[in-house]
MIFILUM-133059 format. One record per residue (C-alpha): x, y, z. Coordinates in steps of 0.05 Angstrom, whole numbers, padded with zeros to 5 digits, always signed. Example, Ala and Ser with C-alpha at 12.3 -4.5 7.8 and 13.67 -1.06 7.14 Angstrom:
<kolmars>
+00246-00090+00156;+00273-00021+00143;
</kolmars>
This chain:
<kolmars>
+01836+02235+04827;+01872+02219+04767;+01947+02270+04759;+01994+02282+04718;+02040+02229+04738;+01990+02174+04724;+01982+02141+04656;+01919+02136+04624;+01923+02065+04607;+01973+02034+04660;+01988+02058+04727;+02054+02037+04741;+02108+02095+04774;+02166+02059+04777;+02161+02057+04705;+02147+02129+04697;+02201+02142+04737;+02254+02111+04706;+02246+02149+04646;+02307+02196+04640;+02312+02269+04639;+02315+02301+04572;+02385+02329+04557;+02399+02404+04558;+02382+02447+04491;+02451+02488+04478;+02439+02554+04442;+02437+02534+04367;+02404+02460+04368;+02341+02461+04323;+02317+02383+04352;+02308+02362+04425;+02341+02306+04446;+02295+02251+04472;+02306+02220+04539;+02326+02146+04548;+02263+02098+04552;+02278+02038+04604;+02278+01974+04567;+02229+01941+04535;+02199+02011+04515;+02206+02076+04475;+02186+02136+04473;+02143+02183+04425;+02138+02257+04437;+02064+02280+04429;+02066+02358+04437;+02090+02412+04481;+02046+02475+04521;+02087+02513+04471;+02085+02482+04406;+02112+02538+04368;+02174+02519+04414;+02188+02461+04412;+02133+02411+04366;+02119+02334+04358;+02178+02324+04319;+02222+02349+04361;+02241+02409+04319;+02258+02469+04372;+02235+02540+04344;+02279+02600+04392;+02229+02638+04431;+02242+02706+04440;+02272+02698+04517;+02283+02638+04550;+02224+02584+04564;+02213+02518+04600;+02171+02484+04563;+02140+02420+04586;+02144+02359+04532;+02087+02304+04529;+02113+02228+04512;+02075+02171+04503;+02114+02113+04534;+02101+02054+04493;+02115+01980+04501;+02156+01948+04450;+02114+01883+04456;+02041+01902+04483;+02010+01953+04445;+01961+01973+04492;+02011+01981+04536;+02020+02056+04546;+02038+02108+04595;+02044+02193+04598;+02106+02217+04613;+02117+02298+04618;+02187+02319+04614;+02210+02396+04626;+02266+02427+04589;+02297+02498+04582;+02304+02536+04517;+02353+02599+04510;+02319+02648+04487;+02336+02698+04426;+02343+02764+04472;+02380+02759+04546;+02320+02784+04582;+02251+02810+04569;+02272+02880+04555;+02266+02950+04574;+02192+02961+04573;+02150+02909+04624;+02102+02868+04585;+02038+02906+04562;+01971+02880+04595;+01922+02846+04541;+01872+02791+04552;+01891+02733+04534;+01966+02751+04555;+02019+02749+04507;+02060+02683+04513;+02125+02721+04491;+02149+02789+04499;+02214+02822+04488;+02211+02914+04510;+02243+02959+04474;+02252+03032+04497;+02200+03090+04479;+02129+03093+04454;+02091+03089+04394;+02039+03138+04377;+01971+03130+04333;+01957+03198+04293;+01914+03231+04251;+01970+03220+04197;+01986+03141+04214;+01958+03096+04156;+01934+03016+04149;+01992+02995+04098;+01982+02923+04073;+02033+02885+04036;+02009+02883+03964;+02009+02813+03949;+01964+02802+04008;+01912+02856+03994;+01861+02805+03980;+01868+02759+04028;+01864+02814+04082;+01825+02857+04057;+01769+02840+04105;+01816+02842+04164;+01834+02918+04133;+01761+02948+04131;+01748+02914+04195;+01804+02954+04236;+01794+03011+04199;+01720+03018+04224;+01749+03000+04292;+01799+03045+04306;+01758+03104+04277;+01702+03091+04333;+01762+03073+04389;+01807+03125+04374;+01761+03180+04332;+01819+03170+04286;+01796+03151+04208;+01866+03121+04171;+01876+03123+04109;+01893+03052+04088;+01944+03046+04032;+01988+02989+03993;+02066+02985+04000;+02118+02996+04046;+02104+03029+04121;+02121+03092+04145;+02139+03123+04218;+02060+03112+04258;+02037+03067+04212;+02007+02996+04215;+02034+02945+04171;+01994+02880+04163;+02034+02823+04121;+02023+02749+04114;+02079+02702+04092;+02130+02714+04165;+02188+02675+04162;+02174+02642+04237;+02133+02582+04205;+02135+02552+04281;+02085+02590+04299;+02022+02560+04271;+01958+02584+04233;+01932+02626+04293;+02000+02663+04312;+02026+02725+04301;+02083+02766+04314;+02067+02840+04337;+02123+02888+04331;+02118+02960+04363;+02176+03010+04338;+02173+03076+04296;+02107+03027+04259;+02071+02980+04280;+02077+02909+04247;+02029+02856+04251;+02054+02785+04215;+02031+02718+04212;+02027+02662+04163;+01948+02662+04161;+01895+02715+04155;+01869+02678+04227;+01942+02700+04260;+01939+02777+04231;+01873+02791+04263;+01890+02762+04330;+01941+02816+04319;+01893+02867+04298;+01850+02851+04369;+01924+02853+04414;+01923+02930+04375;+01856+02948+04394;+01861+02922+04472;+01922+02964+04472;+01896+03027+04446;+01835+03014+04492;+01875+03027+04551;+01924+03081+04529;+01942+03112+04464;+02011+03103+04467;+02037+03031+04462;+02107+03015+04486;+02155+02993+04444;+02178+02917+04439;+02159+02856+04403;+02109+02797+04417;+02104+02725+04391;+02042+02704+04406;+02000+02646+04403;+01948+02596+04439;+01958+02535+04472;+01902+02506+04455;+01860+02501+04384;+01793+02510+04410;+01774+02562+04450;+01690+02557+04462;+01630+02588+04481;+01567+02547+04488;+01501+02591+04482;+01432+02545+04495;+01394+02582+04449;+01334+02530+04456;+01305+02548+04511;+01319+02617+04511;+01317+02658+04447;+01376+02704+04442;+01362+02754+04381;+01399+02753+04318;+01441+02818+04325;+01464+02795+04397;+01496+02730+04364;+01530+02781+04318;+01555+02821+04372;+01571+02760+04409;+01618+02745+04348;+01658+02800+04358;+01656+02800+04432;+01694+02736+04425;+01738+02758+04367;+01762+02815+04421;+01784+02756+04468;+01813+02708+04413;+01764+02658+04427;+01754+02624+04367;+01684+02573+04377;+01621+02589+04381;+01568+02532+04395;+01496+02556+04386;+01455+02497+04417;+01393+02512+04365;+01338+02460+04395;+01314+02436+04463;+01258+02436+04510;+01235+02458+04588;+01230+02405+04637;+01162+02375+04636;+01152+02377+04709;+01152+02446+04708;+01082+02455+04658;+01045+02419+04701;+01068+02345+04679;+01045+02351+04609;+01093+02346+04550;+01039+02384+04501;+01047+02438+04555;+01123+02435+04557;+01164+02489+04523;+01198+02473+04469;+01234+02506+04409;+01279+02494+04339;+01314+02560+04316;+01317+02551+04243;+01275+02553+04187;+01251+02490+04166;+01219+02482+04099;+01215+02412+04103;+01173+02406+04168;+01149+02488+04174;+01119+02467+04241;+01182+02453+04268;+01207+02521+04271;+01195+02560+04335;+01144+02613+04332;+01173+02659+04384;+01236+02671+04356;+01285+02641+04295;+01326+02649+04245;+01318+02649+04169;+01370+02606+04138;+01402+02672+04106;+01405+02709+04174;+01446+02646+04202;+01490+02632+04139;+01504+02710+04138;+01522+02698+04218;+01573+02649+04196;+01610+02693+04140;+01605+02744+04192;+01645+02698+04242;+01691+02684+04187;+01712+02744+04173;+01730+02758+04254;+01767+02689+04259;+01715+02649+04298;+01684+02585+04280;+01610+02576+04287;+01587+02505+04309;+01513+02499+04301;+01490+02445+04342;+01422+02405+04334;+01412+02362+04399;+01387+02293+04383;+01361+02246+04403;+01339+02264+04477;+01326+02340+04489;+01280+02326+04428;+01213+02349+04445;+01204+02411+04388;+01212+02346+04335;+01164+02312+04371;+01113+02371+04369;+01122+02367+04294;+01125+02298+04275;+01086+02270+04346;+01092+02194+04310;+01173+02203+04324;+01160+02205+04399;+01177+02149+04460;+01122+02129+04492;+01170+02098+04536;+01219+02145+04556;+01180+02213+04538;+01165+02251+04481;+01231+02293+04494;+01260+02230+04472;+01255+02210+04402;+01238+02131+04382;+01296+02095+04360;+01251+02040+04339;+01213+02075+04292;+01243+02078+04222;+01203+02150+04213;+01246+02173+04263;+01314+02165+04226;+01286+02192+04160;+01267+02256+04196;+01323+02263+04223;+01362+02254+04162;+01314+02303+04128;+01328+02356+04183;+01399+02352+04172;+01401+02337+04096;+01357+02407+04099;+01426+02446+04116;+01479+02400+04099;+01468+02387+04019;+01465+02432+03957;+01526+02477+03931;+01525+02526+03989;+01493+02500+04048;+01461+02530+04106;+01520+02497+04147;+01579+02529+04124;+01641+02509+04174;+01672+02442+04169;+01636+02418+04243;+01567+02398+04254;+01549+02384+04325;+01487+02331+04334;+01478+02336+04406;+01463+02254+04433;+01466+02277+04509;+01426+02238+04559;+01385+02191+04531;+01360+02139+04572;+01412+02087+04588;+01353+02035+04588;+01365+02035+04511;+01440+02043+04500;+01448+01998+04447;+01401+02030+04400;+01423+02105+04422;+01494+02075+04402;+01460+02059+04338;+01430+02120+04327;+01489+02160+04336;+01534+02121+04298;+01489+02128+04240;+01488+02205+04238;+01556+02210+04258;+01565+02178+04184;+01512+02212+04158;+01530+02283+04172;+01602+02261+04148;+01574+02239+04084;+01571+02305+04073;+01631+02323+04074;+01629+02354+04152;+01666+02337+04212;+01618+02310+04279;+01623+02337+04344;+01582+02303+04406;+01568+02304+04473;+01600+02249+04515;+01552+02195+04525;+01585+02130+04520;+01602+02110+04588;+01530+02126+04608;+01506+02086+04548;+01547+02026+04552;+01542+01976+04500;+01571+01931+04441;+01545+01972+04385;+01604+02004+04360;+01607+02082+04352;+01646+02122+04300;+01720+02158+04325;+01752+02184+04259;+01734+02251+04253;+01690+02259+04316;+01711+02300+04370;+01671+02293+04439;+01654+02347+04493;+01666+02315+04551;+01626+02342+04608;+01613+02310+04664;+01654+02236+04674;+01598+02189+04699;+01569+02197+04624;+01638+02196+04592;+01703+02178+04629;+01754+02219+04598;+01805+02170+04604;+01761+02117+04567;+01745+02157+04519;+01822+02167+04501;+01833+02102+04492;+01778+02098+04443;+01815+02150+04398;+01765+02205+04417;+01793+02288+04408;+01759+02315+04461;+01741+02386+04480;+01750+02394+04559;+01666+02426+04578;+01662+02398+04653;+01601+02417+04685;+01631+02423+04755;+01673+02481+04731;+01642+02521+04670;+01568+02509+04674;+01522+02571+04670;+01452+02558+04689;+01424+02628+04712;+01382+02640+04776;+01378+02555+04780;+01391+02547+04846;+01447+02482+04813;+01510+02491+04781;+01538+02560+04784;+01495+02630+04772;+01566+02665+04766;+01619+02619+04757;+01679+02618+04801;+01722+02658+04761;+01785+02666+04820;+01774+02583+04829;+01779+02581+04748;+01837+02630+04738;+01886+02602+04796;+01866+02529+04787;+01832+02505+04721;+01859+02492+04647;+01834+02449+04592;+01878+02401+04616;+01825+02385+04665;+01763+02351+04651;+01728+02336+04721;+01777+02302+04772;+01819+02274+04708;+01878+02318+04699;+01915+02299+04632;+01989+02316+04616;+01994+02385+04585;+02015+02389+04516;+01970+02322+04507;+01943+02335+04425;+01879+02293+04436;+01850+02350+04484;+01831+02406+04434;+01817+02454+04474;+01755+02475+04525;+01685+02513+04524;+01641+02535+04582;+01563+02538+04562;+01504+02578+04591;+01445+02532+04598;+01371+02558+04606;+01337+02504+04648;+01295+02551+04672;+01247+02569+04620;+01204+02622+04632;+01244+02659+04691;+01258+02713+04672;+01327+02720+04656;+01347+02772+04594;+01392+02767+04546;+01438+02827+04584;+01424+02779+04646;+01465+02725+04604;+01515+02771+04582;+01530+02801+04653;+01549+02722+04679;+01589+02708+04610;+01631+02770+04601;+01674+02759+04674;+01679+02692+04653;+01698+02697+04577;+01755+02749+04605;+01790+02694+04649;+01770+02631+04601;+01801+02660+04549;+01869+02679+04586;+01862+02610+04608;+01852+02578+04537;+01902+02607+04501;+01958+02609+04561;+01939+02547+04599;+01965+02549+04669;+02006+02602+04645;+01993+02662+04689;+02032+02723+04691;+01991+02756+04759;+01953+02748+04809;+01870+02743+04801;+01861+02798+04834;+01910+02842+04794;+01882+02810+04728;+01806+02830+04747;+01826+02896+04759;+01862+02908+04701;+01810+02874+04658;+01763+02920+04680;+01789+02970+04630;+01771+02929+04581;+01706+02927+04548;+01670+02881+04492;+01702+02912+04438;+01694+02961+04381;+01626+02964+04356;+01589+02932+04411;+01568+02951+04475;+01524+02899+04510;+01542+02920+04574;+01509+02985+04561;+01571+03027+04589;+01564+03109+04587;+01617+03150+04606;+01672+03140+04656;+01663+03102+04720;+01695+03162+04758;+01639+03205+04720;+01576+03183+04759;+01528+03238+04725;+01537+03211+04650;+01473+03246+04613;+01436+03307+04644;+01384+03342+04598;+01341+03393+04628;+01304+03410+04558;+01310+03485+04578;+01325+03497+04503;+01341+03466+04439;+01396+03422+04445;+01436+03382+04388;+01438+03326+04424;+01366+03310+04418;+01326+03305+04357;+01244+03310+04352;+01198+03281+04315;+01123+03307+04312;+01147+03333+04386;+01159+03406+04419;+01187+03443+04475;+01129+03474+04523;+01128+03499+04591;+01153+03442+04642;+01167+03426+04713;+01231+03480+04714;+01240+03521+04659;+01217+03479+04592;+01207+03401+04585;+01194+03357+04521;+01115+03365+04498;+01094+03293+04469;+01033+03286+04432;+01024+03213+04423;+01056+03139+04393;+01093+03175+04330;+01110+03239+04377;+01187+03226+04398;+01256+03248+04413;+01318+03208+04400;+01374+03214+04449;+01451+03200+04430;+01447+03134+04476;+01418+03071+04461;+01410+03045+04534;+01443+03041+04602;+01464+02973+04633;+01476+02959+04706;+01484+02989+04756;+01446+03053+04741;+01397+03105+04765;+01348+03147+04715;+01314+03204+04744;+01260+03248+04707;+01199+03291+04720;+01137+03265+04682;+01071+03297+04669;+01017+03250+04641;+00952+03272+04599;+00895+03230+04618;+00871+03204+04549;+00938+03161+04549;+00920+03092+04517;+00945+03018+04551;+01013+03006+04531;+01035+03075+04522;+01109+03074+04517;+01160+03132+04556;+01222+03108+04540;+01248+03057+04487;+01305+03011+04449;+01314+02947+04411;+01319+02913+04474;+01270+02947+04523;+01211+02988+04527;+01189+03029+04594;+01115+03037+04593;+01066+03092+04623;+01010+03036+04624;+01036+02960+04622;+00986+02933+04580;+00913+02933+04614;+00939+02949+04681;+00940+03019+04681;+01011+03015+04727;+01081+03044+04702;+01115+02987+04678;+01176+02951+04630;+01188+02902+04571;+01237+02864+04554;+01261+02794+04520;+01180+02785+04514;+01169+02789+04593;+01122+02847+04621;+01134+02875+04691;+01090+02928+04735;+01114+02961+04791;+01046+02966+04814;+01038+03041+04815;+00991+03089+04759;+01021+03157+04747;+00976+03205+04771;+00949+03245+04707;+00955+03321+04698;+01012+03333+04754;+01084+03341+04753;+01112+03275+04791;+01184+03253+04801;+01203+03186+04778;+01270+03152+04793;+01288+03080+04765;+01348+03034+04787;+01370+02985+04763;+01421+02923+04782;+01436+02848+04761;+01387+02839+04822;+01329+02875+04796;+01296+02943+04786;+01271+02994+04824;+01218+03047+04827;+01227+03108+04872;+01167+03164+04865;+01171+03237+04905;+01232+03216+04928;+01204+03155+04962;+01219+03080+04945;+01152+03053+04905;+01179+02983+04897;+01234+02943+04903;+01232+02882+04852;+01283+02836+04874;+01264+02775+04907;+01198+02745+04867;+01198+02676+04859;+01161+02631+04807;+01127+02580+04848;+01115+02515+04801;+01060+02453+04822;+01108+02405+04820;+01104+02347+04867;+01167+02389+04899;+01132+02454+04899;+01194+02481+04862;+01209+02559+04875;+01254+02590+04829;+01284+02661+04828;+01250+02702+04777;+01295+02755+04749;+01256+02827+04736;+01316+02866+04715;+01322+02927+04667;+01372+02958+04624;+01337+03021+04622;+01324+03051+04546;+01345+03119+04521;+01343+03112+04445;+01278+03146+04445;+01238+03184+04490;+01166+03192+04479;+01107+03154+04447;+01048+03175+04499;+01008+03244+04510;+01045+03286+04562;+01108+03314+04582;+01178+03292+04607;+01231+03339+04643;+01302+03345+04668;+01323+03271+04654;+01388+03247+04692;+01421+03187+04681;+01468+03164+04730;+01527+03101+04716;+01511+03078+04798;+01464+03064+04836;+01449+03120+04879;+01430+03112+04955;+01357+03130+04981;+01386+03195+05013;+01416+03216+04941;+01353+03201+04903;+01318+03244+04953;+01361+03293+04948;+01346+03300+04870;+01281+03332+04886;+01310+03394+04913;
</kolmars>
């Protein structure tokens, strides 16, 4: 295990050791004084884990109340320049207040690194106002609309936003603060008779805009005081595999502002890979496989069960723009490569597989170069941001010169365009003399036997910390972690880490981290609220861990119950929350009589099980309901009455994301859709009689109760492959039950219940009486 103490070049402790201590900052000294080097050596400071502190130069910024902050030096040789060791050094800074103040420190995720209370509260009303500074109207404006459509559906309150100086309960957003410490992405957020947001960047006033809305989500009163916050780290990431599962456009949008909420500012959409052939019966024509983009230039390559036009993704990217997040579209080459293959089958290894491409083959490189040339050139490409990602993980080592080659050539290709590379760490794995590209490349480094951190530093590599041992997704695998280990994560890891390597803190060339979700598993089942139900514990403590470091102001357990008041953010709601959790009944509608809440279409009211029910009269015949869906855990309860001329496929219930059937397909059975799986519980509704249906569901699976009486429990199918290994893997048959529309078949539905729990077999008997 490589620590802190350790260089990464040299390890020699005496050396270390003999390094002074850095002399104490006295109140009023603007430039840290550098400890004495031992002869035959000096020292150069590298960066702090508070920048805005105390920087490289040495120039010390006052925090609002007192800090140690640790310094990172490079000891250098005066005679062998590869002669070089870490050296962290901890100092104290006086603060610009005494203390932290009268009012604690309010709870927001990530936590603010500095916080000085005031006394009192302030108070959002009907007659508070967004106020901008004048000369930044246009610069903000987005940032303006944005929290004005925010706070309207978080608070019910619709400001009036206005130009000029604040008043008493208003918000003031202003660029050009004074405190030039604190970096593109910092803010200062002052609560007193208005709130003030400031930065020096439109990035730093909408971090301040999200601190607001966290605030307000928990209590409409905000104490008074004053923050300075900002991150630790420059990249804060979120890797999606969108290859081998397709994840719809609108959930990358939401998933925008879902990490806009937590400050996490990267967003990595892995846009091409492929199954594992083993698991289509050995056959890579057989083998799932799938590109996300449209491709003029080779139609064939784009995936037929689910992309994006090249407007939908560049209007992604001015969407993450305008919420302070960077998208990194990544297209992996030249392993996990078997969707080029499909399309241009002459670009194939017959060697190593068709997933990997054949670096031999001078076709290869020019489509290649065509596929990237497709959304890199032109006036206003399809690739917007200043990063391109082009994949180059785990090719076969057999070849490592030429997959040096490769990638060296589209690193320079894809910066011929003006764009900066990002990579997956492969060059330990794929050892070689063919020299590989640094300048402008930054590396996520993910698991050490393919690239050793520390070598990788040496070479000049930035690197974003991605260890697989720590933030790996890869749902209902049976490898790597289904949930990861968020109390291990929150008390132990930071970006600093990358596997067993533990590198100094405040150490530039680390960027930041990401933790991906991987879909190995193609065909399993998993949804895209399956996804989102692993990522959103994890985003919560990644991104308190990304922006503060090891910086943690509680214990896990307090923070994950405090979070829990937190949701996605304004505007979303993939969690498919109703109501309060201390509310258990959240939607009852007995359809006794005309009620606002429900709108028909080509439906009626008629005679039902008690009193009147909801008369349907076929596929157009419908009533929309105020909710779109219900996520886990829930319970649905309803009385249904079936004609018998219902057709297959007959819909009940329905959203964007799900559909509950009365037939699934040809089978006759009640049933769901979703993510372009079908499910049957196995059971027909009996035609022409009232019968009592009750659905639950959890992240387990879904469950059918009729009469009172558990029908089916779907929770622990498998997917058996033919693999030499007879693989079984979990299949996941879970449900967030629809309620956007009701209706769609020939019959009748009454007294629908919808529950935010799962209730017990005695209390879903119990609903028949």
């Amino acid at each position: 295990m490589i620590t802190r103490s350790l260089s990464f070049a040299q390890v020699d402790s005496s050396v270390i050791k003999s390094v002074s201590g850095i002399p104490a900052i006295k109140p009023g000294d603007t430039k840290v004084t550098f400890p004495e080097a031992p002869n035959g050596y000096h020292l150069v400071l590298k960066g702090s884990d508070h920048n805005p502190i105390i920087d490289s130069t040495g120039r010390v910024a006052k925090p609002l109340v007192a800090k140690n902050v640790t310094l990172y030096f490079q000891l250098l040789s005066n005679t062998n320049d590869t002669l070089k060791y870490d050296v962290s050094k901890q100092v104290f800074v006086h603060g610009k207040y005494a203390d932290t103040g009268i009012n604690p420190q309010p709870f927001v995720i990530p936590a603010l690194r500095e916080w000085h209370g005031s006394a009192g509260t302030f108070v959002l009303t009907h007659a508070s106002r967004i106020v901008i500074n004048i000369r930044d109207k246009q610069v903000l404006q987005k940032a303006i609309v944005i929290l004005q459509n925010e706070l309207k559906e978080e608070t019910g309150l619709n400001l009036k936003i206005a130009s000029g100086k604040p008043q008493k309960g208003d918000i003031y957003l202003i660029l050009h603060e004074k405190d030039a410490a604190i970096g593109d992405e910092g803010y200062y957020f002052e609560a007193g008779s208005f709130i003030k947001i400031s930065a020096l960047d439109y990035q730093g006033v909408f971090w301040g805009t999200r601190t607001l809305l966290q605030l307000l989500e928990q209590k409409r009163t905000i104490p008074k005081g004053i923050a300075r916050d900002y991150p630790e780290f420059k990249v804060r990431g979120f890797i999606l595999d969108d290859g081998r599962k397709f994840f719809s456009l609108q959930f990358l949008r939401d998933y925008v502002k879902f990490m806009s909420y937590y400050k996490m500012n990267d967003f990595q959409i892995h846009l091409s890979d492929n199954g594992f052939r083993k698991y289509f019966g050995n056959k890579w024509d057989s083998t799932y496989s799938a590109f996300r983009l449209q491709n003029d230039t080779y139609p064939g390559l784009t995936a037929k069960d689910g992309s994006y036009t090249k407007q939908e993704f560049i209007a992604l990217q001015q969407l993450a723009n305008d919420y302070g997040v960077r998208i990194i579209p990544e297209i992996d080459v030249p392993a996990h490569a078997l969707a080029f293959t499909k399309a241009v089958p002459a670009i194939g290894s017959r060697q190593y597989g068709m997933d990997h491409l054949d670096l031999h083959n001078p076709l290869t490189y020019t489509v290649i170069e065509n596929v990237f040339k497709e959304y890199l050139s032109g006036d206003h490409p399809v690739f917007m941001g200043k990063e391109v990602h082009i994949g180059t993980d785990e090719y076969d080592k057999r070849d490592a010169e030429a997959f040096r080659a490769f990638t060296d050539h589209f690193i320079k290709y894809v910066q011929g365009y003006g764009k900066e590379v990002r990579l997956w760490g492969a060059l330990t794995h794929a050892a070689g003399a063919t020299p590989v590209t640094v300048k402008n490349v930054t590396m996520n480094t993910w698991y050490n036997g393919y690239a050793n951190p520390i070598a990788m530093k040496k070479l000049g590599y930035n690197q974003i910390s991605t260890p697989d041992g720590w933030l790996y997704i890869v749902p209902a695998a049976d490898y790597y972690y289904d949930y990861l280990d968020t109390k291990n994560l929150y008390d132990n890891w930071t970006p600093s880490m990358i596997g067993e390597v533990n590198f100094p803190v405040g150490d530039p060339t680390i960027l930041g981290g990401a933790f991906a979700v991987w879909n190995d598993i193609v065909g399993n089942g998993i949804s895209e609220k399956d996804v989102h139900d692993r990522v959103f514990p994890a985003m919560q403590v990644l991104s308190q861990k990304m922006w503060n470091g090891s910086a943690n102001i509680m214990k896990f357990d307090d923070f994950e119950s405090a979070g829990k008041k937190i949701s996605e953010g304004p505007e979303t709601n993939i969690r498919g929350k109703i109501g309060k959790p201390d509310q258990p009944l959240v939607a009852y509608f007995n359809f006794d009589k005309k009620d606002e809440r429900v709108q028909l279409y080509q439906a009626d009211y008629a005679k039902g099980h008690k009193g009147n029910a909801l008369s349907f009269l076929g596929k157009n015949s419908i009533a929309e309901l105020p909710y779109k869906e219900i996520g886990y855990d829930y319970t649905v309860s309803f009385w249904i009455n079936a004609a018998d001329n219902n057709p297959d496929s007959a819909i009940i219930f329905r959203s964007p994301n799900s559909a509950v059937k009365l037939k699934q397909g040809s089978t006759g059975n009640l049933g769901f859709s979703r993510d372009g799986y079908n499910f049957d519980f196995g059971y027909a509704v009996p035609t022409n009689t009232w019968t009592h249906i009750v659905i639950t569901g959890t992240n387990k699976g879904t469950s059918l109760y009729v009469n009172g009486q558990l029908q089916k429990k779907m929770y622990d199918d498998f997917i058996q492959f033919t693999d030499k290994d007879k693989t079984k893997k979990r299949r996941s048959e879970t449900l967030f039950f629809p309620l956007q529309k009701v209706g769609g078949f020939n019959g009748k539905i009454d007294d629908l219940q919808v529950w935010n729990k799962e209730l017990t077999d005695k209390e879903i008997e119990d609903l028949l009486y």
